[in-house]
C-alpha positions in Angstrom: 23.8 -62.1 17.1 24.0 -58.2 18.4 22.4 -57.8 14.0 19.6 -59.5 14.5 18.8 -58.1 18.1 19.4 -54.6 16.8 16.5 -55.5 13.7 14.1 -57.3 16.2 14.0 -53.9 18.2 13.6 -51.9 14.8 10.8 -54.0 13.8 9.0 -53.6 17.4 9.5 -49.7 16.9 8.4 -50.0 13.7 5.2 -52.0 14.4 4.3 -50.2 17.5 5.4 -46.8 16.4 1.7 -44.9 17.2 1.3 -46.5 20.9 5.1 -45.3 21.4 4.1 -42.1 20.1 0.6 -42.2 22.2 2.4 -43.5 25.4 5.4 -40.6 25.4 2.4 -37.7 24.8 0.8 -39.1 27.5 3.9 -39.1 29.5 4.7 -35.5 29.1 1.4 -34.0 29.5 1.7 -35.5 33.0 5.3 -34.4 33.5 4.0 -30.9 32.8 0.8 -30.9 34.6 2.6 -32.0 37.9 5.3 -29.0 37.4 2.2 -26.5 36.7 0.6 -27.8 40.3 4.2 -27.6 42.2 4.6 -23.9 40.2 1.2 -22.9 41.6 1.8 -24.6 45.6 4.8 -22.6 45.5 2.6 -18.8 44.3 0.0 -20.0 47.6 3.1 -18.9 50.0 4.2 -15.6 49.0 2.5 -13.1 50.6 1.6 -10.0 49.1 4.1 -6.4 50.3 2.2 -3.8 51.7 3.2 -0.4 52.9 1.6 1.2 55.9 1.9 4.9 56.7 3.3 5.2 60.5 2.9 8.2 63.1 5.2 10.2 63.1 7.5 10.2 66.8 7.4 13.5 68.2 11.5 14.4 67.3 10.2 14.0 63.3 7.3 16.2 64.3 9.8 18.8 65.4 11.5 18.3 62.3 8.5 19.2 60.2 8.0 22.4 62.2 11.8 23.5 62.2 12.1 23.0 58.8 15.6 20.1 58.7 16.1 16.8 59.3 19.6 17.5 60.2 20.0 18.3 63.9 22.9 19.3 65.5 24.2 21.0 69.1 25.0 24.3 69.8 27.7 22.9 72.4 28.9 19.8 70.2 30.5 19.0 67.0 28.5 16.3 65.3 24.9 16.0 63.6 22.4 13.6 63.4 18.9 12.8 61.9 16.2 13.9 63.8 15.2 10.7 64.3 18.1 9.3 65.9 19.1 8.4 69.1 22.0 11.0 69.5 19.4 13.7 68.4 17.0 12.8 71.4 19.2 13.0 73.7 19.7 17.3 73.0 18.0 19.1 75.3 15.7 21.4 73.2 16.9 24.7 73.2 20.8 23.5 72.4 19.4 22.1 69.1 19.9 23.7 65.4 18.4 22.6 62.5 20.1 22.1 58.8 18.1 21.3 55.7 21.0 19.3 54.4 23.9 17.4 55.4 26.1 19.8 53.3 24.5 22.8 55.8 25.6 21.0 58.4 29.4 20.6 57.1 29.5 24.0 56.2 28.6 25.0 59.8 31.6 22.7 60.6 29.9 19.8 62.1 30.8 16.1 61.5 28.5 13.3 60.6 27.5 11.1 63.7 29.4 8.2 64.5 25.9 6.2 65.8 23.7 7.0 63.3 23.0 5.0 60.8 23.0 6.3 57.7 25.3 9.4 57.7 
């Protein structure tokens, strides 16, 4: 029984072998055509990076004309970046300026504990 069901599906393959052929083509063209369209719906959302200059804030001015980025207190212990909160809050003439970080160690100051980055 499970013979002759096994030859009647070999002699349908056999007989319709180019329409079986036609039919899966047609099948995977579409497969790949909807993937290409999903691909490209996908590429419409990402949006391009772009990098814009920003003014400088008036502590990284100061920084340009002193020469460091690295300012520390002539009364405390720790530096900062220019930048940074910690480094605002110096009153003017109490602040010194180091090119480096290592500048700064030498002079025996200590990183800052709230600025990121140090």
């Amino acid at each position: 029984m499970v013979r002759g069901w096994i030859n009647k599906v070999k002699d349908w393959l056999l007989i319709n072998e180019k329409d079986l052929l036609l039919a899966f083509i047609i099948i995977l063209v579409s497969i790949i055509g909807f993937a290409l369209g999903r691909i490209s719906a996908i590429k419409e959302f990402q949006y391009p990076i772009s990098i814009e200059k920003q003014e400088m804030s008036p502590a990284e001015q100061k920084m340009g004309k002193e020469g460091g980025q690295i300012v520390g207190s002539k009364n405390g212990t720790s530096y900062h970046y220019s930048w940074c909160s910690g480094a605002a809050r110096i009153k003017e003439e109490n602040k010194i300026y180091f090119s480096s970080r290592d500048d700064a160690e030498k002079a025996g100051y200590r990183p800052a504990a709230n600025c990121p980055g140090l």
